[in-house]
N, C-alpha and C positions, 0 to 999 in steps of 0.2 A: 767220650770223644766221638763214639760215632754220631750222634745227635748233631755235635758240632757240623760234621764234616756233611750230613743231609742238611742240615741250614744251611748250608755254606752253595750247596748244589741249586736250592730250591732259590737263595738270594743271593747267586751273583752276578747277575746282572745290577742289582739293586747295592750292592757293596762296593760293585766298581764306580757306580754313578756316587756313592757317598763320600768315595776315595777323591773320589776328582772335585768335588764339591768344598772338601777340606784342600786340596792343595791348592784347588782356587780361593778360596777365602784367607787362609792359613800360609800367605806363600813364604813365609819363613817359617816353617813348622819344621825340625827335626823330627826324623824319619822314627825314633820312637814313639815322642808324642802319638805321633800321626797313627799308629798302628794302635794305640793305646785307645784312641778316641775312636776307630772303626770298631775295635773290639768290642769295648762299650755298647758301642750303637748297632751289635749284634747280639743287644740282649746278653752278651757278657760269656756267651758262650762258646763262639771263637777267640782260640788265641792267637797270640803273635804272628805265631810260627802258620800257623791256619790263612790268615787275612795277607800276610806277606806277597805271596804269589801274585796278588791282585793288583799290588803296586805293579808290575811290567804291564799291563795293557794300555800301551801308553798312544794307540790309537783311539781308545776311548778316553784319554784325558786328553789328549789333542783338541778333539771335537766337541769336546762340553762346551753348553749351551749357561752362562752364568745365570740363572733363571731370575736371582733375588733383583739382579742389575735391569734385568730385563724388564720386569715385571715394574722395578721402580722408571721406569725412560719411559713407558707405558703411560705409566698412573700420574707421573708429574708434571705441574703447571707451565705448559711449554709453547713459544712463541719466538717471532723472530723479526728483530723489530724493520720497521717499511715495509712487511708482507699483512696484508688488508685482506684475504682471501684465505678462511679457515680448510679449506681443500688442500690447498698448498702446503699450509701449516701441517696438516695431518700427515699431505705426505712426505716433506724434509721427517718428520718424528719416526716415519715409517721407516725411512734409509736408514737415520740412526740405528733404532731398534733392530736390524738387519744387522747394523755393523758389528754392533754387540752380542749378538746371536752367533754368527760367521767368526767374529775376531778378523775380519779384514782389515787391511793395512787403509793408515788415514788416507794417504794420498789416493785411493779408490775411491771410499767416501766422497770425500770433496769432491770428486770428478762425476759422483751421482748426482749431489745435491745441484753444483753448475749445469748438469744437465736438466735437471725440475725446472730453475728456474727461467732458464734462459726461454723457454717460449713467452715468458708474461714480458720482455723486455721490450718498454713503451709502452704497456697494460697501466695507465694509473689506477684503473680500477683495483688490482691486483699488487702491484709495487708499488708504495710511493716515490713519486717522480721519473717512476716506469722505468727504476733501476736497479738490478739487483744485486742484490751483496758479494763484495768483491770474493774473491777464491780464497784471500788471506782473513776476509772476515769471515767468511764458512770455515776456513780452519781450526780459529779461535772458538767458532762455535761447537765445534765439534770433540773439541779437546774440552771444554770447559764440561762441556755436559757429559760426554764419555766420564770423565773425573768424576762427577758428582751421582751419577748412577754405577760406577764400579763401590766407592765406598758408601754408598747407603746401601747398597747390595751388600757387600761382606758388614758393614755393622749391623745388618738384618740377622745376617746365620753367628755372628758371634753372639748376638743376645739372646736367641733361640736356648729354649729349657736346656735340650739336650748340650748343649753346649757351655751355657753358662758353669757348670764346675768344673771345665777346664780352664778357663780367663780368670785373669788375675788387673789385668787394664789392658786400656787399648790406647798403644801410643801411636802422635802424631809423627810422619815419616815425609823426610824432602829430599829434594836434590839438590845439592847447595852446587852451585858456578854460579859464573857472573850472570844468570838467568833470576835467581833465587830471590824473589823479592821479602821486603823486611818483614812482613805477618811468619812467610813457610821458615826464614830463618830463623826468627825467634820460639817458634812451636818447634821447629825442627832441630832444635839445637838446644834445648831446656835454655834459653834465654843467655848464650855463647858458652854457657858449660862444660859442654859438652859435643863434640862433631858427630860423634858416630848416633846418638839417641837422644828425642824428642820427650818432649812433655807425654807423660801419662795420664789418661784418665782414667777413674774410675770405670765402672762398665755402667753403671747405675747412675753416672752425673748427668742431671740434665743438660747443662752447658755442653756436652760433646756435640747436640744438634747444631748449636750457633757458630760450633769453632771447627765444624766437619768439611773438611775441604771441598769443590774451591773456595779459596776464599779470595779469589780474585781470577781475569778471563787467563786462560790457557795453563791454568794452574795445575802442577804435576805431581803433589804432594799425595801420599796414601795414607790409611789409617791400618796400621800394623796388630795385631794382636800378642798381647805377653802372655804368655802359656803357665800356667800353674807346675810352678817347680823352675819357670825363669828366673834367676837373683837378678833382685834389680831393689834399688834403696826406694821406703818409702817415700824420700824428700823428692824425689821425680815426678810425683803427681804434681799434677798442675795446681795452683791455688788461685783463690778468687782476684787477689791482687794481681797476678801472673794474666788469669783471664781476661781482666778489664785494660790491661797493656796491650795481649792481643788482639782486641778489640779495635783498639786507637790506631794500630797498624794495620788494619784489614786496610783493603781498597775501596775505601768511600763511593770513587765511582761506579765502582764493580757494583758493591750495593743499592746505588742511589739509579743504574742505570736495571738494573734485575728489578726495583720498585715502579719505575719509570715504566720499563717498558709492559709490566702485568695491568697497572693501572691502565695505560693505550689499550691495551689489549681483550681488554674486561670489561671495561667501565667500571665507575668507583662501587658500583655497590658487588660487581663478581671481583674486583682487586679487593673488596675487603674479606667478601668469602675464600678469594683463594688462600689471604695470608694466613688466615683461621687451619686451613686445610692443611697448609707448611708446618705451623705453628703446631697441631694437634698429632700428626704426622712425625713431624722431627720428636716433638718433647715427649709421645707420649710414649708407653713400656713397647711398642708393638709398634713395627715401622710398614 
């Protein structure tokens, strides 16, 4: 135990930052699991009762920095469409990545981005038609892409070595009210079976890339993890019939304007490498 207990001294800092890293990725993880998988990932030779303590620094999980999210808002093919000026572009990316960083509240955000662009307003060079995107379409863009770099951020650390023999699938997760459009109700509802839980995937399906939320603008659906030793019936995974239904419900425009606007953006031969990019990115083992 004393072994333990100098690892324990020499990594912790490094255990609180792991701790925090699981409750952000994991945020339905019962509080065993969760002690079970830090012990693990101390080399096996803390236990419970050792790693517990480290759950109350809850200043240090306050301020965690989601990195996987981060790193994906970063690296992803980003653009916004009637801004013609890649400066600009870099820096709305910039506020973002900020906001994800901080965890600042939206309505901040948005009052950053309206302040970027409001100097180019009547710039056609810069805006087209030297107008720029109202407050409620910065919102949408903010929400939409916050969405899609929180869950390519945690399906990054759920497929991770160390991590994969604790997951068993990762299900899709919505918010059903009168918001709740027909794609998140039907994943989010194993196809009205169910209110409380969503379609599961495998961890290993490729299809989880294509059906990984959003799957339309301002979408608020997450991607849940099932923890090894969750009962849950195999008939909950998703099947290929199931998939190609949600498909038909995705938001065509949603997609046809995400195509739209990388093609403006790129010209056709960078909109063919960036889909390559997505494509190789989402499908491949390693996000």
């Amino acid at each position: 135990m004393a072994v333990g207990v100098e690892l324990l001294e020499v990594r912790a800092g490094d255990l609180v930052e792991s701790i925090a890293e699981k409750v952000w990725a994991f945020p339905h993880l019962k509080r065993g699991d969760l002690l079970r998988i830090v012990a693990v990932d101390a080399d096996g030779i803390v236990s419970y009762e050792m790693v517990a303590p480290y759950l109350r620094h809850a200043d240090r999980l306050e301020t965690f920095t989601p990195t996987a999210a981060v790193k994906w808002m970063r690296e992803k093919p980003f653009w916004v469409t009637g801004v013609l000026n890649d400066r600009l572009t870099n820096e709305a990316r910039g506020i973002l990545v900020n906001a994800l960083k901080t965890g600042e509240p939206l309505a901040v955000t948005v009052e950053k981005l309206v302040a970027a662009f409001e100097p180019y307003r009547g710039n056609p060079n810069v805006l087209k038609d030297g107008e720029p995107p109202s407050p409620h379409r910065l919102e949408t863009i903010v929400r939409t892409n916050t969405t899609d770099a929180y869950n390519q951020g945690r399906i990054k650390t759920f497929i991770r070595p160390d991590m994969m023999p604790f997951l068993d699938g990762i299900m899709y997760s919505c918010i059903l009210d009168t918001r709740t459009t027909p794609v998140c109700k039907f994943l989010g509802t194993q196809g009205g079976r169910s209110m409380t839980r969503g379609f599961i995937f495998k961890p290993d399906d490729p299809e989880l890339a294509s059906l990984t939320p959003p799957n339309h603008f301002s979408c608020r659906s997450i991607v849940v993890p099932i923890v090894v030793g969750t009962p849950f019936d195999p008939k909950e995974f998703i099947t290929p019939a199931e998939i190609e239904h949600a498909r038909s419900l995705a938001d065509a425009r949603f997609l046809e304007q995400e195509q739209h606007d990388m093609r403006g953006a790129m010209g056709i031969e960078g909109f063919q490498v960036g889909l390559f990019r997505i494509v190789e990115r989402n499908g491949g083992p390693v996000l």
